[in-house]
C-alpha positions in Angstrom: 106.1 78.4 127.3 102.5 77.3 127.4 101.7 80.8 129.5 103.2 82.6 127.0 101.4 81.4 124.0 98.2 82.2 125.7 99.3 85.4 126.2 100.1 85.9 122.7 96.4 84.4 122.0 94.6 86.8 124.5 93.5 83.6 126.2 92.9 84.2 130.0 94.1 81.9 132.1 95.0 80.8 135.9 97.0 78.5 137.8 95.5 76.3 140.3 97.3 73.2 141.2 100.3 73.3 139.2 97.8 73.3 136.6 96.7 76.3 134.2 93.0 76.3 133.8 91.0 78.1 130.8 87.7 78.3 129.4 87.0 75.8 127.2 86.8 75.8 123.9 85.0 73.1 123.1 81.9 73.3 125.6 82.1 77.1 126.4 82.4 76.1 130.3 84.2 78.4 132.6 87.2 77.2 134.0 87.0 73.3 133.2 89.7 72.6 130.8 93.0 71.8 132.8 96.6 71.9 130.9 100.0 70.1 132.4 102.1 72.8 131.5 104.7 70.2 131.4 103.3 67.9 128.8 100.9 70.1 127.4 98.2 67.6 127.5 94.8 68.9 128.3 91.6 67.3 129.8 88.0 69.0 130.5 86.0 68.4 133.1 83.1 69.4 132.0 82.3 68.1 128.4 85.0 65.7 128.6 87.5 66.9 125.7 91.0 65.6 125.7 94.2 65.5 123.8 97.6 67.5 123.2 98.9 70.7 123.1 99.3 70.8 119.4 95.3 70.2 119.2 94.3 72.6 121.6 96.5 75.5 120.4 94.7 74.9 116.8 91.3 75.1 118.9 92.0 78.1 120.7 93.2 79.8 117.3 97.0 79.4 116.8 97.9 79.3 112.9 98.1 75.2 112.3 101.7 75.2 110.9 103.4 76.0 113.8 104.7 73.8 116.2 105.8 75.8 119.4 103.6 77.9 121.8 104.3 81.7 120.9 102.6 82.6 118.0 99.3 84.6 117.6 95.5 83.6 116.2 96.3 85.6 113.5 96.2 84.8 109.4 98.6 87.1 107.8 96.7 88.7 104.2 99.8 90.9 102.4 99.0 94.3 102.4 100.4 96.9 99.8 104.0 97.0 99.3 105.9 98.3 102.6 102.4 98.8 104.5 101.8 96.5 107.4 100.0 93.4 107.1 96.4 92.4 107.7 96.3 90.5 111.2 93.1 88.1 110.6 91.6 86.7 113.4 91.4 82.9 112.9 88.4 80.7 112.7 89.4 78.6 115.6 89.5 81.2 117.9 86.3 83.2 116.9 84.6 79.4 116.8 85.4 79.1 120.2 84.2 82.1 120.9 81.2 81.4 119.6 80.8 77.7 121.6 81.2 80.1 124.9 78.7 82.1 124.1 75.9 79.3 123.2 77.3 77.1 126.4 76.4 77.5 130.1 78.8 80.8 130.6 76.8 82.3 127.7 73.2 82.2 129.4 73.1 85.6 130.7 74.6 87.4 128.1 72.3 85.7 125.4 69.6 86.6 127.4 71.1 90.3 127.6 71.0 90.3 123.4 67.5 89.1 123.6 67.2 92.5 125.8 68.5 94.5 123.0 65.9 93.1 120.3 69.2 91.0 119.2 67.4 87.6 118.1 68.6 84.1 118.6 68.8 83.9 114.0 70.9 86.7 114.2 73.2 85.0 116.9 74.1 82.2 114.5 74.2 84.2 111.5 77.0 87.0 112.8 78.2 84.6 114.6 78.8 85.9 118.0 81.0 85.2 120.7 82.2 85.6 124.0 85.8 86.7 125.4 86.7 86.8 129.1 89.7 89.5 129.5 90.5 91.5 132.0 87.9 90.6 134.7 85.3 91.5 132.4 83.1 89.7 129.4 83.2 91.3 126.3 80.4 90.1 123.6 82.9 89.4 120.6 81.2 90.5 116.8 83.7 89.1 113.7 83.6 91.2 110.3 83.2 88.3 107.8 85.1 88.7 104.5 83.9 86.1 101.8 83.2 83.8 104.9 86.4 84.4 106.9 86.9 86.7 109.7 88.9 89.4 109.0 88.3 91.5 111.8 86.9 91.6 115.3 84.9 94.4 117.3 84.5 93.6 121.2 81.9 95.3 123.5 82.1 95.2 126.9 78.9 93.3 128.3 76.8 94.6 132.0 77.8 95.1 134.5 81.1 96.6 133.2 80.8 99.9 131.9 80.3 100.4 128.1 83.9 99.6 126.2 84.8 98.9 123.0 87.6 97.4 121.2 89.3 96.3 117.7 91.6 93.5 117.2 94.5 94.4 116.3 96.0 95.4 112.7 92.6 93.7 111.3 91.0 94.5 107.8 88.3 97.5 108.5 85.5 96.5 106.0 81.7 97.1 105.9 80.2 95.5 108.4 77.8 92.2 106.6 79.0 92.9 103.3 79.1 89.4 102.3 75.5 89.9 102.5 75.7 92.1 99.0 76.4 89.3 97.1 73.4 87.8 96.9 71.7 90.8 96.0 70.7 92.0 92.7 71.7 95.5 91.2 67.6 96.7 91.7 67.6 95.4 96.0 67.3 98.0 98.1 70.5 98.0 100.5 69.8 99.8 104.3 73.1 101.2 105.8 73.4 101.6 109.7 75.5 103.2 111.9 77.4 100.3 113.3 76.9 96.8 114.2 73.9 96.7 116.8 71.6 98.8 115.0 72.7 96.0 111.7 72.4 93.3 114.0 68.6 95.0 115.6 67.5 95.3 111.6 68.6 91.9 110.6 66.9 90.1 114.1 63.6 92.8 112.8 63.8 91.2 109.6 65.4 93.1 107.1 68.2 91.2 106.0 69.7 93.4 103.4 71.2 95.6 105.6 75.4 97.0 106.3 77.0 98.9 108.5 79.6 101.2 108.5 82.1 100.2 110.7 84.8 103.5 111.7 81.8 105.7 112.8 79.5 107.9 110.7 81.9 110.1 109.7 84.6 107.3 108.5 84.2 105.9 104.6 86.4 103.9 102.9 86.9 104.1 99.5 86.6 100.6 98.7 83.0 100.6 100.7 82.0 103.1 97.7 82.5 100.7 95.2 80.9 97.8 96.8 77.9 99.6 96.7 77.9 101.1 93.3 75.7 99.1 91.5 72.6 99.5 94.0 70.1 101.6 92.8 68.5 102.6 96.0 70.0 102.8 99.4 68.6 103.8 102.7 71.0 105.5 105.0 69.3 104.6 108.6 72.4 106.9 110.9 71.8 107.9 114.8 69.0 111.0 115.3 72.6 113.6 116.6 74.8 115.7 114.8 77.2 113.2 114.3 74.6 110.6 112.7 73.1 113.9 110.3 76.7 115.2 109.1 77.6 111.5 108.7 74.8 110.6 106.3 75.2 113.5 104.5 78.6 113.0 103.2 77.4 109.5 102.8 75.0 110.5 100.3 77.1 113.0 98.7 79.9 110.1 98.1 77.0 107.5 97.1 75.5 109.4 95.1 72.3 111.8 96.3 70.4 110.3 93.4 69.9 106.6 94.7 70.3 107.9 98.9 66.9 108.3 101.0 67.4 109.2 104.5 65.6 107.2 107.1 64.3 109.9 109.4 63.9 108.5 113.4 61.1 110.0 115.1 61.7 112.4 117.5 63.2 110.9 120.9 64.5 108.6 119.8 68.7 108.0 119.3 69.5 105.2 116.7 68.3 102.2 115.3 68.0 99.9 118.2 66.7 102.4 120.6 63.8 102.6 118.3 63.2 98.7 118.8 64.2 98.9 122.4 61.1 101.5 122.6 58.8 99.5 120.9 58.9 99.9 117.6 57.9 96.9 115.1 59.5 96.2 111.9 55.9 97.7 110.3 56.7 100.8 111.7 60.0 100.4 110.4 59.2 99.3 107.1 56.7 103.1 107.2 59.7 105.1 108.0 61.6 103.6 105.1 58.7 104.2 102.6 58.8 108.0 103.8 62.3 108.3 103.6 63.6 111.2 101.4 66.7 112.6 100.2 68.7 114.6 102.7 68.1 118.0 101.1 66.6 119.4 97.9 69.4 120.5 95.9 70.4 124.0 95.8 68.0 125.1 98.5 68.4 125.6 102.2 65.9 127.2 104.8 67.3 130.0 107.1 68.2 127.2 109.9 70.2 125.0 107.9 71.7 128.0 106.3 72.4 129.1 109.8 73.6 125.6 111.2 76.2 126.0 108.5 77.6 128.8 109.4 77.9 127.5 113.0 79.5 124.1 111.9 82.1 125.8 110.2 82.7 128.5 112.5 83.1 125.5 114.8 85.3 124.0 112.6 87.5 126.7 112.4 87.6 127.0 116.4 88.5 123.3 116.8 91.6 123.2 114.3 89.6 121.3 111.8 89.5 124.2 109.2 91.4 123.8 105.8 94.7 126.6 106.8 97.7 126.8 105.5 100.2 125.8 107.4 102.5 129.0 108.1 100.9 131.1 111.1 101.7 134.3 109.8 100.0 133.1 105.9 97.2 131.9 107.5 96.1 134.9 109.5 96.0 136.4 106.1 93.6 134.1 104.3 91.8 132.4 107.2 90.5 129.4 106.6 90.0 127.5 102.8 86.2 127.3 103.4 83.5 125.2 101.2 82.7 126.0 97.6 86.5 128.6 97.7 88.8 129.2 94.4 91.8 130.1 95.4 94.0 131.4 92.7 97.7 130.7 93.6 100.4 132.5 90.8 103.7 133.6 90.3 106.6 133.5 87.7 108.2 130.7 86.3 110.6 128.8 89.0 109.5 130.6 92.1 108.0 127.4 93.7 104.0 127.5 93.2 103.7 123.6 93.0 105.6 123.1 96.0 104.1 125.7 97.8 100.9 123.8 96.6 102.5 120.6 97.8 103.7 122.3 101.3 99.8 123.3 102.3 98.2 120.0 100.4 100.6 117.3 102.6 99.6 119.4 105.4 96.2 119.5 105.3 96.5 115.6 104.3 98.1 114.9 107.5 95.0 115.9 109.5 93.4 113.3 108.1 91.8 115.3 104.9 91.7 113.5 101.9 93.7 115.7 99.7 94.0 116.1 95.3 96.8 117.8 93.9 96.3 117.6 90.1 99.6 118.4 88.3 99.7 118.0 84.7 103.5 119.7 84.8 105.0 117.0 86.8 104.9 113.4 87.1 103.6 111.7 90.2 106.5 109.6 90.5 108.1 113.2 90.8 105.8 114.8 93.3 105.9 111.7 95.8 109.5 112.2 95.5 109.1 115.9 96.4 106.4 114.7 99.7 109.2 112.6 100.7 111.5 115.5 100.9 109.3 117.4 103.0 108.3 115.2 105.0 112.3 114.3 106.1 113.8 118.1 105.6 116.3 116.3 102.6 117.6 117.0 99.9 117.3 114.9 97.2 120.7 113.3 97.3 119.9 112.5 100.7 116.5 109.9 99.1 118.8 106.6 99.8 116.5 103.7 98.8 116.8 103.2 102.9 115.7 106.7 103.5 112.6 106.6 100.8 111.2 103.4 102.7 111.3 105.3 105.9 109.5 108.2 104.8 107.3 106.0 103.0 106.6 104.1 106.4 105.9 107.6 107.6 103.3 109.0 104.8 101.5 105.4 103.3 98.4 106.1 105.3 98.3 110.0 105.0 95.2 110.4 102.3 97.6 112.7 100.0 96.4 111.6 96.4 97.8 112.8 92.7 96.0 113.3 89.7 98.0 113.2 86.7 97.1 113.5 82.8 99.5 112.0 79.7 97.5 112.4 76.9 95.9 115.4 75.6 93.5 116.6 78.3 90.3 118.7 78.4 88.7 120.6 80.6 85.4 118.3 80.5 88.3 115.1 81.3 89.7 117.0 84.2 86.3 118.1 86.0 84.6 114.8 85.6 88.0 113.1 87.2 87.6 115.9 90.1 84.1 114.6 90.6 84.2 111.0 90.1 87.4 111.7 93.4 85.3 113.2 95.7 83.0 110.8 95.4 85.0 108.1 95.9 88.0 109.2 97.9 86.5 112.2 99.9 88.5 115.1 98.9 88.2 117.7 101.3 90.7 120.1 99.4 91.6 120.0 95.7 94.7 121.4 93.7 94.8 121.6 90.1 98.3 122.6 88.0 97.5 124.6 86.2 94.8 126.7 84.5 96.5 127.6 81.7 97.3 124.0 80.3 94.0 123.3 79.5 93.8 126.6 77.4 93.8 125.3 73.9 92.4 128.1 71.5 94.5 130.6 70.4 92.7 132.9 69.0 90.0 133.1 72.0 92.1 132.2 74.7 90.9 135.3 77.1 87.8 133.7 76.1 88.3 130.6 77.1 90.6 130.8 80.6 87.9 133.1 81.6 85.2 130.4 81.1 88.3 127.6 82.6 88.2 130.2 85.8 84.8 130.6 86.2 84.1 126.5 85.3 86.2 125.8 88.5 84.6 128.3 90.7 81.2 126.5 90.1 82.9 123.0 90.7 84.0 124.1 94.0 80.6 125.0 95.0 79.2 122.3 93.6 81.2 120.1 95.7 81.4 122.2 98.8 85.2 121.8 99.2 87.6 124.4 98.1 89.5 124.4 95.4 93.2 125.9 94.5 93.8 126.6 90.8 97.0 127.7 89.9 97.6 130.3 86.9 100.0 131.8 85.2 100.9 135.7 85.2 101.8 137.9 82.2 105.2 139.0 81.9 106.3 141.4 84.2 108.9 143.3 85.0 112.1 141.4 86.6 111.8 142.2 90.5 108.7 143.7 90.4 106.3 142.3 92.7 102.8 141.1 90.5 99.4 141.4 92.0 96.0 140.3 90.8 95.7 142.2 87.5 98.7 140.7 86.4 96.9 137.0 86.0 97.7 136.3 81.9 94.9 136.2 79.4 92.1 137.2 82.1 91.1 139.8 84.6 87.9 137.2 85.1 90.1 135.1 87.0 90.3 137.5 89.6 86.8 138.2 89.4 85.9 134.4 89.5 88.0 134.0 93.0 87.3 134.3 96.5 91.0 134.8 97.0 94.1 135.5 95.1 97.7 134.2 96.4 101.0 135.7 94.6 104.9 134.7 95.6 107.7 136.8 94.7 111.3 135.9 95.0 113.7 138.6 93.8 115.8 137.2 91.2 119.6 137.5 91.8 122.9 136.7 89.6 125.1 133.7 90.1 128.4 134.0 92.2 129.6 131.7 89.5 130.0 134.0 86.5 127.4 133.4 84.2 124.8 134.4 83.1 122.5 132.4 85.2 120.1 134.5 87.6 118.3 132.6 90.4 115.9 133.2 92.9 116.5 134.7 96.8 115.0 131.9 99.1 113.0 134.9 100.7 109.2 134.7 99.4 107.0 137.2 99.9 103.3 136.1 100.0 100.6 138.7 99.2 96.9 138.1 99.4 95.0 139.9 97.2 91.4 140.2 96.5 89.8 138.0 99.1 86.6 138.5 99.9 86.4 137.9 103.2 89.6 139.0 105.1 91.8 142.1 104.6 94.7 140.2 103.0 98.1 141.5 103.5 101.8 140.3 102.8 103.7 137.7 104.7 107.1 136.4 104.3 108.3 132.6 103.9 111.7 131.1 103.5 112.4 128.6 100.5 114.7 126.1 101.1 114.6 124.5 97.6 116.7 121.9 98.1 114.6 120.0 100.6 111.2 121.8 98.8 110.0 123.0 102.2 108.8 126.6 102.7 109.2 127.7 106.3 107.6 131.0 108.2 109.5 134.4 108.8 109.1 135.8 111.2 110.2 139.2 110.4 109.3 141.5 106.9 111.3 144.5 106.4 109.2 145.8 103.9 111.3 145.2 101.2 111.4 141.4 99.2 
């Protein structure tokens, strides 16, 4: 039993002797604390520690209620409802990480960190450790949360080559943010591109430093609003593509405004390396004073204008473009590019909102933070509808068993839903796009639908035109695109609309990259009545886009489970 509760605590052990033998935690020493895996009772031979099982387990970072080897060093924080729990490293077990890094077995590596401009202050003050698994020694850094770990990264130390990795389930968090609290609103805050160029800036001196801690590209929302009340923040990312795209976004989410980008000479890779090279925290301290903001707004030169068009050419190549996803819609539109209106319309009850809902939980589940603003339908409604296409059910097939599964399935795909109750403006709804995409990271937008927010009467061309052309500016503004959903003027039943049939404007047309119509021919009941429906074939026909030929496609609409699906075959006639 003993063996398998240091399994479950990712302590390594042998046997020698009838005896298992571990590290200890109390001196840091290498194979000197000896366990009867009969009794349990423990003894090192180093520093001298002894005692019981129930003592040691607590030492080496077993939660202190339980009584029998088996459970994990873990400190269980409830998550959201239904979403798995927080696994929180506990303090015994990163404390002895720490003693086993400042004992004897520690030497070499502290002298390593001492290498890598990683000083002796900053040591204690991240509170470091030391973790032998797997043959190798891994330098153990804890993400402290109001004081308490929450999470753990581990790096593997020389002369294993360079690994990294997380502990399990733990709480990603900025790395050092406790340091924010004792900063006033007017500090300046420096953000780095993980934890050794943090832990390189803090051991140089500047103490008011973070780090993001899922890569350059990764932001969390919640980071966002720990640092909104800074005024200034320098965004100090790695010198390669990665480090440059990364900070940008970072800026755009943060706010351009307050963000100066610290700008490493030339040669030189990240933070650390520039310390590794010889650089002094005076040098530093120059390239923060000449730090500027990433770009001046609104103008590129022709290489940045050219490295844009290769990133998202690139994009598009790699799968990461914004596409619909029905093959044979897609090779009409291409891909939803940066600063795109797309106008999506058809009659009443042929399925635009869930169409809109098909491409958004798509593009969502690649990991794109994703709006749909629906001011017809209810969120409670809509998550309903995800639910359905993300199981193929129909609605009567949501059991309460069913919804948690699907739930399970979507609770960390970035799908969000703006909704409005009240009277809502235009002003209300662009200002809640922004304040999103700052804060959440929307990478595609829908809004449902123009013509809601169209209050005058009497001016009402007027005013959807200025509605139309008001979100066209938004989405370049932003550099995502943007799909706006109208509504047509009456037509003729079974006739198939185009562009010039969008009600109340023919600026919308001229406002948008691209225009998206569905037609579904209406058909009569089998019942009797009067009632028409829809046929679940949809013909989709883009029109006007300016940069591919458009053309018709056809989709099948199986309404009942509010999933569109591709055909394959169009006889030319919807």
């Amino acid at each position: 039993m003993i063996e398998t509760a240091l399994t479950e605590l990712q302590i390594a052990y042998k046997v020698s002797s009838g005896q298992i033998v571990v590290d200890c935690p109390y001196c840091g020493k290498s194979n000197h604390l000896y366990i009867d895996p009969q009794k349990g009772v423990y003894y090192c031979h180093k520093c001298g520690e002894r005692g019981g099982w129930s003592k040691l387990r607590k030492q080496l970072g077993a939660p202190g209620d339980a009584r029998v080897p088996g459970s994990a060093p873990t400190v269980i924080v409830p998550a959201s409802p239904a979403k798995l729990q927080y696994r929180h490293p506990s303090d015994g077990y990163t404390s002895g990480c720490r003693k086993r890094l400042l004992g004897p077995s520690g030497t070499s590596v502290i002298n390593y960190l001492y290498e890598r401009k990683i000083s002796l202050d900053a040591i204690h003050h991240f509170g470091l450790g030391l973790e032998n698994r797997d043959g190798k020694e891994w330098l153990v850094i804890p993400y402290m949360k109001n004081g308490e770990p929450v999470n753990i990264k581990y790096r593997t130390l020389p002369p294993s080559a360079k690994e990294f990795r997380r502990w399990r389930d733990g709480e990603s968090i900025l790395f050092h943010r406790d340091c924010l609290k004792t900063l006033k609103d007017d500090d300046p805050v420096i953000i780095a591109e993980g934890e050794t160029d943090c832990l390189t800036l803090f051991s140089a001196g500047f103490h008011s430093v973070v780090a993001t801690s899922i890569g350059a590209g990764g932001i969390k929302p919640e980071w966002i609003d720990e640092l909104e009340r800074f005024s200034t923040i320098y965004i100090a990312y790695d010198s390669d593509d990665a480090g440059r795209k990364g900070a940008k976004e970072l800026a755009m989410r943060l706010g351009d405004d307050r963000c100066r980008n610290v700008q490493l000479p030339a040669g030189i890779d990240d933070v650390n390396d520039f310390f590794m090279k010889g650089g002094t925290r005076e040098e530093f301290e120059s390239l923060i004073g000449n730090a500027k903001p990433l770009d001046v707004e609104n103008i590129l030169d022709i290489e940045q204008a050219f490295k844009r068009l290769i990133d998202s050419y690139n994009d598009e190549q790699d799968g990461a473009g914004i596409l619909p996803p029905w093959n044979n819609v897609a090779k009409l539109t291409g891909a939803f590019e940066p600063g795109d209106l797309i106008i999506l319309s058809a009659t009443p009850k042929t399925g635009k909102t869930t169409l809109a809902l098909n491409i958004s939980l798509n593009i969502s589940k690649k990991g794109l933070p994703t709006l749909l603003y629906c001011l017809e339908m209810r969120p409670e409604r809509l998550v309903k509808k995800t639910m359905q296409i993300q199981g193929w059910k129909r609605e009567d097939e949501l059991t309460p068993d069913a919804m948690v599964n699907l739930y399970r399935q979507l609770d960390e795909v970035p799908l969000y839903f703006g909704y409005n109750y009240r009277k809502c403006t235009l002003d209300i709804v662009v200002e809640t796009i922004r304040k999103g995409v700052r804060r959440y990271g929307f990478k595609f937008v829908v809004f449902d639908n123009l013509h809601f927010l169209a209050r005058d009467i009497s001016h009402q061309t007027q005013e959807v035109g200025m509605i139309s052309k008001t979100f066209k500016l938004l989405a370049e503004e932003l550099q995502i695109p943007i799909m706006l959903i109208a509504q047509p003027r009456k037509v003729d039943d079974n006739q198939v609309m185009g562009m010039n049939d969008l009600k109340d404007s023919s600026s919308i047309g001229a406002d948008a990259d691209m225009v998206i119509v569905l037609y579904r021919k209406k058909t009569k009941n089998n019942d009797g009545t009067a009632e028409t429906s829809f046929d679940p074939t949809t013909l989709v026909r883009v029109d006007a886009s300016r940069f591919k030929s458009g053309g018709e496609a056809l989709l099948y609409y199986d309404g009942a489970r509010a999933v569109f699906k591709e055909l394959a075959v169009y006889s030319g006639n919807a």
